[in-house]
N, C-alpha and C positions, 0 to 999 in steps of 0.2 A: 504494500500500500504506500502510497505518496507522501509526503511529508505536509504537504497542506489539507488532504483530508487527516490524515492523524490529526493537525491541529483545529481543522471543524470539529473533529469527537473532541477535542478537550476544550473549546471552548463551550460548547452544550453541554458537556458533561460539569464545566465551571457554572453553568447559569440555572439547570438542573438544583447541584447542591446548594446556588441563594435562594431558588426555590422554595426550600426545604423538604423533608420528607411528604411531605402532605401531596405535590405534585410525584414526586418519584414512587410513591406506591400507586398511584392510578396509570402507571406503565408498567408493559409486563415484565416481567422479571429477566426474562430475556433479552427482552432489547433497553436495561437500564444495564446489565451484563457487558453485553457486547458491545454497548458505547463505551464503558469502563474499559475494557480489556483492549481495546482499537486505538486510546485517546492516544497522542504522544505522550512520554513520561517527560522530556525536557519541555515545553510550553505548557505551563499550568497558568492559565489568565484568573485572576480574583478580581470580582465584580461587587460595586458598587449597588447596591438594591437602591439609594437615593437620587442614582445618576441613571438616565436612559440610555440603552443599548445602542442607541446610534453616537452617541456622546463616546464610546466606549471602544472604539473601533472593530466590532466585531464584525465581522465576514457577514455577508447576505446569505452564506448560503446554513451557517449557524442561524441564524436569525427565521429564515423561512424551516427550518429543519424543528426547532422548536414553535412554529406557528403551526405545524404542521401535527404535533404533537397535539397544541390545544383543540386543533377542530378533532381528532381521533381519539383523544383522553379525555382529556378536561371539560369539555363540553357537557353543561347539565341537561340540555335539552335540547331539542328539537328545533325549536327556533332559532337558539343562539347558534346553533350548527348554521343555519340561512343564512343567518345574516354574517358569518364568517364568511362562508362560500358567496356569497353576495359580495364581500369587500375582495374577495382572493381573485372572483371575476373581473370589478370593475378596478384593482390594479392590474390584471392582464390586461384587460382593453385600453389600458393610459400605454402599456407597455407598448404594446403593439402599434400603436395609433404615432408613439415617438418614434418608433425603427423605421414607419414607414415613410414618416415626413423626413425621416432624415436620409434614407437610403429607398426614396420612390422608384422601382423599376418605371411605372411611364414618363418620369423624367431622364431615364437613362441613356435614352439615346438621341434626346432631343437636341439639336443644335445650339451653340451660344448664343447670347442674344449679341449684337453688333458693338456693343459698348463692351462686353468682355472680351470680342476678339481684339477689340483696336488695342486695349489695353496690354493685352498680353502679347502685340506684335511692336509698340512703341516702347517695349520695356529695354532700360539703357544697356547695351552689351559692351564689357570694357575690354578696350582691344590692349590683344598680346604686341609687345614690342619683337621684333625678332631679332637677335643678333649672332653674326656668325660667331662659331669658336673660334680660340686658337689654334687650334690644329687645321681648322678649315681656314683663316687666313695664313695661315703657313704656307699651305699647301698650296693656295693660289700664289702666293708667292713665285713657289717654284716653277708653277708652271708656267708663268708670266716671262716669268729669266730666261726659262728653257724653250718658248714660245710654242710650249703646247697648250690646245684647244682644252 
């Protein structure tokens, strides 16, 4: 295994234990287990229960891993289950909505508009001086003296 998921298991396995017991027994035994046993043992992050997890640098993919916990654990009900899956959808749809504006295939092959092209063909190009070496004025030299072509 990778050394950045080692250290996703030990940061959910850090945010887990601010938890307290109370969320780690409503996971199964198994899988509070095998995030133990997977975390890195060199990267143990301790967490601030006063400061929020985005404050705290934790990985997104710790962060969705434990969100992902609360809609399959932690959830008392039926409803609150909704309205998670309700917020889990309507951040995919932000997600998706920015990838496209940002990377639109039907603007992909669309040509510049005339104000980019001019821009990027009047950009200043700074010219190379060129100078012969010394060996290449040597050389003419000789050939000069010797009156070869």
């Amino acid at each position: 295994m990778d050394i950045k998921t080692k250290e996703i298991y030990s940061e959910v396995y850090g945010i887990l234990n601010m938890l307290g017991n109370n969320y780690i027994m409503k996971l199964p035994s198994s899988l509070y287990k095998m995030i133990e046993e997977e975390k890195s043992n060199e990267y143990n992050p301790k967490y601030d229960s006063e400061v929020s997890l985005e404050e705290q640098n934790i990985r997104r993919e710790s962060i969705s891993m434990i969100a992902l916990f609360h809609l399959n654990y932690w959830c008392c009900s039926n409803e609150e289950k909704e309205n998670l899956r309700t917020i889990f959808k309507d951040n995919e749809t932000k997600y998706q909505t920015e990838l496209r504006r940002k990377y639109n295939p039907d603007n992909l092959f669309k040509r510049q508009s005339s104000e980019q092209k001019e821009s990027s063909i009047t950009k200043e190009v700074a010219m190379v001086e060129y100078k012969e070496s010394i060996l290449k004025k040597f050389s003419n030299k000789i050939k000069n003296i010797l009156h070869l072509s």
